[in-house]
N, C-alpha and C positions, 0 to 999 in steps of 0.2 A: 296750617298744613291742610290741604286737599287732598283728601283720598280718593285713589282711583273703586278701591274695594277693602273689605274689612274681613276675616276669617278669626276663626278663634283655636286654641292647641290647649288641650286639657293634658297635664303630665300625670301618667299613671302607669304604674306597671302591670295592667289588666287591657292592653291593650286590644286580645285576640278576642277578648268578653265585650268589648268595649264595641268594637266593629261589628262581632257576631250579635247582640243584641240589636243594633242600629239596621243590619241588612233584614235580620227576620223579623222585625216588628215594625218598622219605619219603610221599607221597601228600596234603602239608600244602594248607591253606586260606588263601589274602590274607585275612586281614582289615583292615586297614589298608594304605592305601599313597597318600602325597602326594611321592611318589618321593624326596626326602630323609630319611623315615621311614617303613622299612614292617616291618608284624609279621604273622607267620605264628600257624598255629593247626593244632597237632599231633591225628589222628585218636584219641582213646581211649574206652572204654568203660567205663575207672577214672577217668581223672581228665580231662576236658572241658576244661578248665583248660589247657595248654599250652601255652604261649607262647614264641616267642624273635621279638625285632625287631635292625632293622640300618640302622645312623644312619652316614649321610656327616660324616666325622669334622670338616668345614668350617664344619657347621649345629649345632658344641656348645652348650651354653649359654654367655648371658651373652656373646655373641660369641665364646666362647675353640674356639681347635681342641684337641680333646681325639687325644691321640697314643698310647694304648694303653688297654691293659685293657678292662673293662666297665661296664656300668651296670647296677646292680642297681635294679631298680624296685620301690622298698613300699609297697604300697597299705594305706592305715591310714583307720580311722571321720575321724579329726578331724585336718587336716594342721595345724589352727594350734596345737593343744593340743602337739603332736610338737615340732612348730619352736621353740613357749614353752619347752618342755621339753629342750631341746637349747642356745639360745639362752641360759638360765639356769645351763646345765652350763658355756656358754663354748666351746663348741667352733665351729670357723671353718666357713665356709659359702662354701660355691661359689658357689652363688646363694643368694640371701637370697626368700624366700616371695612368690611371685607366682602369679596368674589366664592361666590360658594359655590359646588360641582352641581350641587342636587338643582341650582337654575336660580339662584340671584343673588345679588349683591346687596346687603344692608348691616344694619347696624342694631343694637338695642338696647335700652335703658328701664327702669325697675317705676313706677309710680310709687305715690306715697304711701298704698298699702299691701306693695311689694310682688304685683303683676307685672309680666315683662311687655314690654311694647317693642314689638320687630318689627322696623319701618326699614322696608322695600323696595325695589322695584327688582320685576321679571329679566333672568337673563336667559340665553339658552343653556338647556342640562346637559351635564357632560358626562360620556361613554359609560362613566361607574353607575349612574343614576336611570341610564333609557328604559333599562328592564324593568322599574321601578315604577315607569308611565301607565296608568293603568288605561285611561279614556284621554 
């Protein structure tokens, strides 16, 4: 699998501590925030690129409350070519490959010490989610 970009989702419900910490001490940017998912955007002049977001562990997927670890987020060119490709290896799935409003379509599966891996790619966000654009 080739990732186009990699971001990380800590599940906690200290989410507004989590942000306000990160803006006042780190100098970070909202760019997303529909208050049960929001991702920050680290200052650099190497790599633009920096993400970490923080999901209210209530709004898992698939309805399930996800109770520790992380979520690694992979962003890839083609999320159904990944899923075919996974899907034909047999390996189980968290959720099985859906169109999502908040802007993409993926899929995601648990590792063997039961972090989630949501493999990706970018769709456009829809009407529910624009307000929620921050940059």
């Amino acid at each position: 699998m080739k990732l186009n970009d990699l971001s990380i989702t800590f599940h906690t419900g200290k989410i507004k501590e989590c942000v306000d910490f990160y803006v006042r001490y780190y100098d970070v940017k909202i760019t997303f925030d529909c208050e049960w998912y929001v991702t920050i955007q680290f200052q650099s002049e190497v790599n633009p690129f920096i993400f970490l977001s923080f999901m209210k562990p209530e709004y898992g997927s698939a309805g399930t409350i996800f109770t520790g670890g992380l979520t690694l987020n992979l962003n890839v060119a083609d999320v159904d070519v990944e899923y075919a490709r996974l899907k034909s290896a047999g390996i189980d799935f968290c959720d099985e490959i859906a169109d999502h409003e908040w802007g993409d379509r993926s899929f995601s599966v648990k590792d063997p010490i039961g972090n989630v891996l949501c493999v990706y790619s970018p769709r456009e966000i829809g009407p529910e989610y624009q307000k929620a654009v921050k940059e």
